[in-house]
C-alpha positions in Angstrom: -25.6 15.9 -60.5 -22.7 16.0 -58.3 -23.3 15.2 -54.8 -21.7 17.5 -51.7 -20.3 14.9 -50.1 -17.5 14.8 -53.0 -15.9 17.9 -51.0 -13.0 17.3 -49.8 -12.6 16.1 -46.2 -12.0 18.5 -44.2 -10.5 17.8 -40.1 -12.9 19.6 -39.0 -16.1 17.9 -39.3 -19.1 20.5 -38.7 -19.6 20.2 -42.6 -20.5 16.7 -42.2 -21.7 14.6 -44.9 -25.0 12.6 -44.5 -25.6 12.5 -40.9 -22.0 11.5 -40.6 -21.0 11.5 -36.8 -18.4 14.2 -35.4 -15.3 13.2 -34.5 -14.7 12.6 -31.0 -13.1 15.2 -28.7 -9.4 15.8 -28.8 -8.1 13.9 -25.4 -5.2 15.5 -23.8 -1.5 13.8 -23.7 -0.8 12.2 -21.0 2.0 14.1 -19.3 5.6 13.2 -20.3 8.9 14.8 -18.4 11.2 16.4 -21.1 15.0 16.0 -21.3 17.2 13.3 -20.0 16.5 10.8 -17.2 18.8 10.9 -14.4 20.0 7.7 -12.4 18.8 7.8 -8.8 22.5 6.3 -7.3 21.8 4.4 -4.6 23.8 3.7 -1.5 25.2 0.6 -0.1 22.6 -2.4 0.8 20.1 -1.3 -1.8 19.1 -2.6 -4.8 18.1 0.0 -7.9 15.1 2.0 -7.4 12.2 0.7 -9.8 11.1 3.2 -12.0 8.2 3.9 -14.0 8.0 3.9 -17.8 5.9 6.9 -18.1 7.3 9.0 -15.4 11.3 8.8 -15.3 13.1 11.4 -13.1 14.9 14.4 -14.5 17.2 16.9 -12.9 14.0 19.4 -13.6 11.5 17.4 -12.3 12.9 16.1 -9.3 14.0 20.0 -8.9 10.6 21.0 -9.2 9.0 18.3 -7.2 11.5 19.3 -4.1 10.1 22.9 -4.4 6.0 21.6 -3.8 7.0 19.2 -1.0 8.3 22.0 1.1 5.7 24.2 0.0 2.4 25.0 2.1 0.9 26.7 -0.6 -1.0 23.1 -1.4 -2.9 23.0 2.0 -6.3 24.9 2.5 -4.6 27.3 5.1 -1.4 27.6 3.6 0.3 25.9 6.6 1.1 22.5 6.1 3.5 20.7 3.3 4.0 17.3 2.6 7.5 17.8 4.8 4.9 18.9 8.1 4.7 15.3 8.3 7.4 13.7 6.6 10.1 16.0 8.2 14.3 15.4 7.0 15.1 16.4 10.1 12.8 13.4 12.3 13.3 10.9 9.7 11.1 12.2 7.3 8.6 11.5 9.7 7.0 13.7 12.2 8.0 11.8 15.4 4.0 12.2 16.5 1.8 9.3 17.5 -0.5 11.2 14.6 0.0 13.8 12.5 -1.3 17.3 12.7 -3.4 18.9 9.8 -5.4 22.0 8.7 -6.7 23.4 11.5 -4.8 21.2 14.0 -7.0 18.2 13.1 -5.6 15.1 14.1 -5.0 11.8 11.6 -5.9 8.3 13.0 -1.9 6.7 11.6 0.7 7.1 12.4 2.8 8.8 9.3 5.2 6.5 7.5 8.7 7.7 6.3 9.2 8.5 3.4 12.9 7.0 3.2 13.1 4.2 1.0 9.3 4.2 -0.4 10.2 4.1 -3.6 10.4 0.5 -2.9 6.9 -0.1 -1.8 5.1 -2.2 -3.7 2.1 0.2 -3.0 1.8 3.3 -0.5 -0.2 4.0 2.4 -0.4 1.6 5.7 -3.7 -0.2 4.1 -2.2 -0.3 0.0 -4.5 2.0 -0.9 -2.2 4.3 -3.5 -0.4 2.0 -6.1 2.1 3.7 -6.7 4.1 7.0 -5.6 2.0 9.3 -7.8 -1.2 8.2 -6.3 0.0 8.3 -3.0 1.5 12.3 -3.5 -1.9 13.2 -4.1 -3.7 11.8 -1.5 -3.1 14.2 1.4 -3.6 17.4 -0.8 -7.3 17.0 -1.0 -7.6 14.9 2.5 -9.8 16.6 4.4 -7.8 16.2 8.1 -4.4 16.3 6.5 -4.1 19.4 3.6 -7.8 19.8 2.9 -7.5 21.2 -0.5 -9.5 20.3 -3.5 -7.4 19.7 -6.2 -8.8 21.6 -8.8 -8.3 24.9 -6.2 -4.5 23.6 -6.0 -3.9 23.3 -10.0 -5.2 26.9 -10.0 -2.8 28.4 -7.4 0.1 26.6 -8.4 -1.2 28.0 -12.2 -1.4 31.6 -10.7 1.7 31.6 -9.1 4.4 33.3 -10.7 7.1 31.4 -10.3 5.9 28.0 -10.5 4.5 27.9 -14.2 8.0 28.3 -15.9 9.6 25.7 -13.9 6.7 23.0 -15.5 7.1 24.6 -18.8 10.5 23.7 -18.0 10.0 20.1 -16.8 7.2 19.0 -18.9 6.8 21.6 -21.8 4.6 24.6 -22.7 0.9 23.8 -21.6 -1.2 23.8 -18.6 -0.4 23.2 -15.0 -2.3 20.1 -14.1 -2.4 17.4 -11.2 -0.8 14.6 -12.9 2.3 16.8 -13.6 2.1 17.9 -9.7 1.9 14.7 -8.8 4.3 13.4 -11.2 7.3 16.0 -9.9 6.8 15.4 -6.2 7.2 11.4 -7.0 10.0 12.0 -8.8 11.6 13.6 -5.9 10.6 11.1 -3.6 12.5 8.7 -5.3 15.1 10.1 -4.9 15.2 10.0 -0.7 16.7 6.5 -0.6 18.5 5.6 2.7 21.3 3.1 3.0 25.2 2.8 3.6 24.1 2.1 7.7 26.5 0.1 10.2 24.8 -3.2 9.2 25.1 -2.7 5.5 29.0 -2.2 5.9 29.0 -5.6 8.4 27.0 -7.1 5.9 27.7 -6.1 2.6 30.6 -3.6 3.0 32.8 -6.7 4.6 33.5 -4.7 7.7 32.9 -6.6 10.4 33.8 -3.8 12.6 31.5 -1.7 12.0 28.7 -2.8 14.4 28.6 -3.7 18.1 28.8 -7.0 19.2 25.4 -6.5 21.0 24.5 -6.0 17.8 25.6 -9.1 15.9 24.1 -11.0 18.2 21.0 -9.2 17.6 21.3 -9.7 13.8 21.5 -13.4 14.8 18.6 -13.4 16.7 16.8 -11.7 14.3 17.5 -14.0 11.4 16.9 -17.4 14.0 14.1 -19.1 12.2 13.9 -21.7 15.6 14.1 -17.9 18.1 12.2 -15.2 16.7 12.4 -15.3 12.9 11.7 -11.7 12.3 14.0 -11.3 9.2 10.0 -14.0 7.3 8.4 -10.2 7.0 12.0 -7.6 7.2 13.2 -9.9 5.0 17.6 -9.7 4.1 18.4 -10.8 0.5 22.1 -11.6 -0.5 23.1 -8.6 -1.9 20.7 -5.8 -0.6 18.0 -5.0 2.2 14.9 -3.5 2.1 13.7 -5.0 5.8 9.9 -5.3 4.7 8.1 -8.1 2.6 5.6 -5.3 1.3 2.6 -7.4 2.4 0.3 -6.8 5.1 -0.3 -8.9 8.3 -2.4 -8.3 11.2 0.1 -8.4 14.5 -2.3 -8.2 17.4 -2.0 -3.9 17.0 -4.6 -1.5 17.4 -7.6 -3.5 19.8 -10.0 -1.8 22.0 -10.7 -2.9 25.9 -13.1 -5.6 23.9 -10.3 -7.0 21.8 -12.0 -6.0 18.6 -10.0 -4.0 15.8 -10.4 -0.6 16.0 -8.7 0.0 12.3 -9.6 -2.4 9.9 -6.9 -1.8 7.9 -6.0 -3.5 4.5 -9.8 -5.4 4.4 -11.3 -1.9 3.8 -9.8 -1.7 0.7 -9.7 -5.6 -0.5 -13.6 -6.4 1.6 -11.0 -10.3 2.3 -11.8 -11.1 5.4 -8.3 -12.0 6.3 -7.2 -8.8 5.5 -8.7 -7.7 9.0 -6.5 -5.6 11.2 -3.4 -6.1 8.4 -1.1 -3.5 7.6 1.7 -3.2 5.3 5.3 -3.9 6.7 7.2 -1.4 7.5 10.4 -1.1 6.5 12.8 -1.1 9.4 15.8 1.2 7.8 16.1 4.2 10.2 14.2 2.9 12.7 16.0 4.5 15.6 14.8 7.6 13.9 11.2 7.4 13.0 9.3 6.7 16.3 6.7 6.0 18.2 5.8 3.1 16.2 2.9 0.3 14.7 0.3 1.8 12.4 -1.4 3.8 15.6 2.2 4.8 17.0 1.0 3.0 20.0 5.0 1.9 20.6 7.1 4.7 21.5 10.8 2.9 22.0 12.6 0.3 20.2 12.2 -2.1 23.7 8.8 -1.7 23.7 8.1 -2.9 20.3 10.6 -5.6 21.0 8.4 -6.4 24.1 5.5 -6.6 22.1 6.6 -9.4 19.9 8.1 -11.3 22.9 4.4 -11.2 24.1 2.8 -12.6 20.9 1.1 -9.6 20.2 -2.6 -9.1 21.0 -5.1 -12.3 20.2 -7.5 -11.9 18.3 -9.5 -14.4 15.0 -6.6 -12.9 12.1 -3.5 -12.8 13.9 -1.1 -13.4 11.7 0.5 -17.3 12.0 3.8 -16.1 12.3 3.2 -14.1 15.3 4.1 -16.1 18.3 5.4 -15.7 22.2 9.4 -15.3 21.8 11.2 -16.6 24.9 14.4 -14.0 25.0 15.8 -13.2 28.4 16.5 -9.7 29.2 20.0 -9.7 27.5 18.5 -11.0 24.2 15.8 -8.6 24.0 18.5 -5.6 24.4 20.8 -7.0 21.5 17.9 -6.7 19.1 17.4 -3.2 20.0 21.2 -2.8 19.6 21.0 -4.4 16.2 17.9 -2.3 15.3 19.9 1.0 15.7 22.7 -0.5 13.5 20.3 0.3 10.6 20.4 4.1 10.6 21.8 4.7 7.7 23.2 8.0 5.1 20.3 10.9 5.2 19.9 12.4 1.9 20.5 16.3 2.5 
């Protein structure tokens, strides 16, 4: 007698043979942009911006991803964007010691610019978000920042009308979802590159014109290993600048009237305890721009972060090696500031 099992197979296994196990659920594609990438052209003193494999920029992405960072419609209230706090007009930063969420709720950082992190080895002050599309996330669902779940956000953006056939458009007929989100606002974030400043004509541009003599002495100063030395962690390369090592160092920043650390910083995310009190280094492009500054804008001019490093920082059991008393006279300490504004560079519109 024939047995059943010779049917044949069919894909869809509820007429299993023998006990044989179902096939495992159908796992949704991981989203891919559609059409071709575009080159993010960058400006002089920057080198190319890195790229990931599985998320490179198109004209509609980056289009689409401009549209949800100036767009409340992600925040519980509908009254903050990611552009609230990371503002074209102040830097892309907010120029607050911290940064104002739903319900006028207060941060405990100070908010980063977003110029140039497409170069950051990971995102956030403490390293938390590896990459851009981790970090774009973040502050949707953050309780004192947009204080949105993201599942409620996937369904407005869904439910809104002119949204659903600009990611049909980007990524293809199919669902709205947070990885595409995501995805699109990265994408445009890449794009914000900042360069072409005084200093990168001096120093790459061969125009030695183009910055202050106040300044060049400052850039000096800035890259005397025996003086100050500052260029170890902003680090210069020969061709380009990014002004930041991407590591993390504790610099005295952030103690209480006890001298203890009041943010731990990177150790609550690697539990090293070196990692106490360290922060990733900022870049310093734009600087001039994008005060008060330190990770608890505690620094609100140029002089008085140079003041702080003449000092040696604040003491305390993981201060960073490198961060010493500087002996500059008055004059000294003024040409640094000088060569610290020569780095404002080109603004993307």
């Amino acid at each position: 007698m024939r047995s059943t099992c010779a049917i044949p197979f069919i894909a869809l296994t509820l007429l299993s043979c023998g006990g044989t196990k179902p096939e495992a659920p159908l796992v949704a594609r991981p989203a891919r942009p559609l059409g071709a990438a575009i080159e993010i052209k960058v400006p002089l003193g920057l080198p190319p911006v890195p790229v990931p494999a599985d998320n490179p920029p198109t004209a509609d992405t980056v289009a689409l991803g401009r549209k949800l960072y100036f767009d409340t419609i992600l925040s519980a209230d509908q009254t903050i964007a990611c552009a609230s706090c990371h503002n074209p007009e102040k830097g892309y930063t907010d120029n607050a010691q911290f940064s104002s969420g739903v319900g006028g709720k207060l941060g405990g950082r100070n908010a980063p610019t977003v110029l140039n992190a497409a170069y950051n080895l990971q995102q956030f002050w403490d390293g938390r978000a590896p990459s851009l599309e981790a970090q774009a996330e973040g502050p949707i669902a953050n309780p004192v920042e947009m204080n949105l779940p993201h599942t409620e956000g996937v369904k407005r953006i869904a439910a809104n009308a002119a949204y659903k056939p600009l990611f049909d458009t980007a990524f293809g007929p199919g669902e709205v979802t947070m990885e595409k989100i995501r995805m699109s606002i990265a994408s445009y974030e890449r794009t914000i590159v900042s360069g072409n400043s005084p200093f990168d004509r001096y120093q790459f541009g061969d125009d030695k014109k183009a910055i202050s003599p106040a300044a060049i002495r400052g850039l000096a100063l800035f890259k005397n290993a025996e003086r100050t030395h500052c260029s170890k962690c902003h680090t210069i390369d020969e061709k380009s600048a990014l002004f930041t090592d991407g590591k993390y160092h504790n610099i005295g920043v952030g103690l209480n009237t006890e001298g203890e650390l009041k943010d731990l910083g990177r150790f609550d995310q690697t539990k090293v305890e070196t990692d106490k009190g360290a922060f990733r280094t900022p870049t310093l492009r734009n600087i001039a721009l994008t005060g008060p500054y330190m990770h608890d804008g505690s620094q609100k001019t140029l002089r008085a972060v140079v003041d702080f490093y003449v000092g040696g920082g604040s003491s305390n059991p993981n201060l960073d090696k490198e961060i010493k008393q500087l002996h500059l006279n008055n004059n000294e300490r003024q040409d640094l500031v000088a060569f610290l504004e020569s780095l404002t560079g080109d603004i993307p519109k």
